[in-house]
N, C-alpha and C positions, 0 to 999 in steps of 0.2 A: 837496513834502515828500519827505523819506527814505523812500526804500524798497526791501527788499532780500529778494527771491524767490528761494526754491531749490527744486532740481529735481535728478531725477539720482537720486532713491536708490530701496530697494525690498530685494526677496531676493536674496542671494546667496550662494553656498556658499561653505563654507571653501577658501580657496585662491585664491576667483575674484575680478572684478574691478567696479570701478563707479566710474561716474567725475559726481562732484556739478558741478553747474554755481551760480552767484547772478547774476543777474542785478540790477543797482543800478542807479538814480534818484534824481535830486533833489538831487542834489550833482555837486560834482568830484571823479569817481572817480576822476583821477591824482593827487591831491592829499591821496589820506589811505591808509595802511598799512589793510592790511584781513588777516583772520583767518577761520580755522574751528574751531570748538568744538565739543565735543557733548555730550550726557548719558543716558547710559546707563539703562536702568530702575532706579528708585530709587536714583539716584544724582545726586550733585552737578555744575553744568557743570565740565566740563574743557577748557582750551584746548589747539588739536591743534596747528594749523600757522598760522604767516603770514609774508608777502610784503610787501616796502619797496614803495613808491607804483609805481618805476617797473619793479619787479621783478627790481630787480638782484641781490637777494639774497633765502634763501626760509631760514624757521628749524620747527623740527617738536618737539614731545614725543618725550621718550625713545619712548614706546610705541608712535608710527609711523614714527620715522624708519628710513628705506633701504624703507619699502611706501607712505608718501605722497609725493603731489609736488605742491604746491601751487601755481598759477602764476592769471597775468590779462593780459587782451587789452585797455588803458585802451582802445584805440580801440570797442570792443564795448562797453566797462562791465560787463563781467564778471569772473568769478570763477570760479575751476575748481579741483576737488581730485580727482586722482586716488589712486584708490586698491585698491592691488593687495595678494594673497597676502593675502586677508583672514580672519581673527579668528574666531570667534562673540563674543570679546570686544567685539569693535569695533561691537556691537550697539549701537546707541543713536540718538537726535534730534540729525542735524548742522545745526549753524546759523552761516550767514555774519557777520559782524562789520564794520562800521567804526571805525575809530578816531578817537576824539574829538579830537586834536590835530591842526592840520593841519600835511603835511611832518613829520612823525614818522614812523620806519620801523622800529626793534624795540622792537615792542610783543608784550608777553606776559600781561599782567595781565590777566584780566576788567573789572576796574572800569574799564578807559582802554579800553575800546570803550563806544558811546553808543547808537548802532543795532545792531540783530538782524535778521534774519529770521523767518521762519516757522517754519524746519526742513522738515526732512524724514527721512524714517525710511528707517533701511538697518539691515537685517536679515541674520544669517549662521547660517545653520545649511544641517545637511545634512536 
């Protein structure tokens, strides 16, 4: 079965950095566009960033482009989001994504991911 674990997050101050990892299973992870999302306290998900299958190309939300970098290792089955010069906005539950079409590569929609993660909480304050 699907399944997709993330790690990587926790406190960090404004400015600093932290870098999420997801680790996937149960599928062919070079074979499907994968994403980060998150959702902030009482707030709705928002999609952040994602990356074409083979990562030749990476697309981000206005709100973190030029402080995210979203990339992936198919040979590892991971998933990685870096992420610098951070927010106290960017407080919220990040979670990994695959996309439900296989060989689709800009996907931005919520609904056109099928799998989740767990999340992970990443925290900014001073």
């Amino acid at each position: 079965q699907v399944q997709l674990v993330e790690s990587g997050g926790g406190l960090a101050q404004p400015g600093g950095s932290l870098r999420l990892s997801c680790a996937a299973s149960g599928f062919t992870f070079s074979s499907y566009a994968m994403s980060w999302a998150r959702q902030p306290p009482g707030k709705g998900l928002e999609w952040v960033a994602g990356i074409y299958t083979d990562g030749s190309a990476t697309y981000y939300a206005d709100s973190v482009k030029g402080r995210f970098t979203i990339s992936r290792d198919n040979a590892k089955n991971t998933l990685y989001l870096q992420m610098n010069s951070l927010k106290p906005e960017d407080t919220a539950l990040y979670y990994c994504a695959k996309a439900e079409e296989i060989n689709s590569d800009y996907v931005t929609q919520i609904k056109d991911y099928d799998y989740w993660g767990q999340g992970t909480q990443v925290t900014v304050s001073s």
